[in-house]
Legacy VTK file of the C-alpha trace (Angstrom):
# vtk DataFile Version 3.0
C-alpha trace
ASCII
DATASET POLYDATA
POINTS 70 float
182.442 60.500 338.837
179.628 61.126 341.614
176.203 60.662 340.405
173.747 64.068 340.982
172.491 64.037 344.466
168.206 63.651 344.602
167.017 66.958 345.849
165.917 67.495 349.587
162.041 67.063 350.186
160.230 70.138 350.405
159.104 71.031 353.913
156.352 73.380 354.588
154.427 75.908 352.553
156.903 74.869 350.131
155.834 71.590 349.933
151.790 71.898 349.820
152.071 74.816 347.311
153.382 72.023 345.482
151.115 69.354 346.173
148.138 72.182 345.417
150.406 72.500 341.769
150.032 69.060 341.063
146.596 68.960 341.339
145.490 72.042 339.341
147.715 70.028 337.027
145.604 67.330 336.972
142.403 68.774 337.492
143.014 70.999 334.428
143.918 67.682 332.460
141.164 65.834 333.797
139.141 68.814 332.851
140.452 68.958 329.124
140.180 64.807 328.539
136.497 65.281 330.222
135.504 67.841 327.499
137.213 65.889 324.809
134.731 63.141 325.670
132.013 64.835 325.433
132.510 66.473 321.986
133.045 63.036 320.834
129.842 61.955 322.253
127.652 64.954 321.363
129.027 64.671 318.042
127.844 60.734 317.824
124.837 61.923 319.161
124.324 64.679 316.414
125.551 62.788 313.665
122.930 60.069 314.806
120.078 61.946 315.310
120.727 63.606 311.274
120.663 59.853 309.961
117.331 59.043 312.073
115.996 62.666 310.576
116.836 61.495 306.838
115.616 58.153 307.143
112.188 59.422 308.402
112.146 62.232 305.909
112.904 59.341 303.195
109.857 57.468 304.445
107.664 60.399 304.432
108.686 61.208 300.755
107.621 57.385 300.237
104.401 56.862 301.808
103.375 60.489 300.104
104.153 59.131 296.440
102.231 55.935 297.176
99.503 58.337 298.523
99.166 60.442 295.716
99.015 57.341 293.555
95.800 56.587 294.461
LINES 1 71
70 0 1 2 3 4 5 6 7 8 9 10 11 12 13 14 15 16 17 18 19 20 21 22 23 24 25 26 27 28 29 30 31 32 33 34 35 36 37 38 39 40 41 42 43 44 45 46 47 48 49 50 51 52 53 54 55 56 57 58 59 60 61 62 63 64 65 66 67 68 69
């Protein structure tokens, strides 16, 4: 049996439309793993900034009970 023969390089316009493929291709999954990140961190971000926002309220609440126990 003969093995499949590797397809001839593309020459030309052929070949950089190609080459300009590949990097849409990548740009567009650089693009997608880029905004991934940043959900991720805007998320940390959020969900950190909620627990700083309770604790403070929680220390408010405190230092107004010992207030109004005077």
């Amino acid at each position: 049996m003969t093995e499949p023969q590797e397809k001839p390089a593309k020459r030309g316009e052929a070949a950089w439309l190609e080459q300009r493929d590949a990097v849409i291709k990548r740009n567009a999954e650089t693009r997608k793993a880029g905004k991934k990140e940043r959900d991720a961190t805007d998320k940390q971000r959020a969900d950190q900034r909620r627990a700083a926002e309770k604790r403070r309220s929680g220390e408010l609440a405190k230092s107004a009970r010992k207030g109004a126990g005077r």
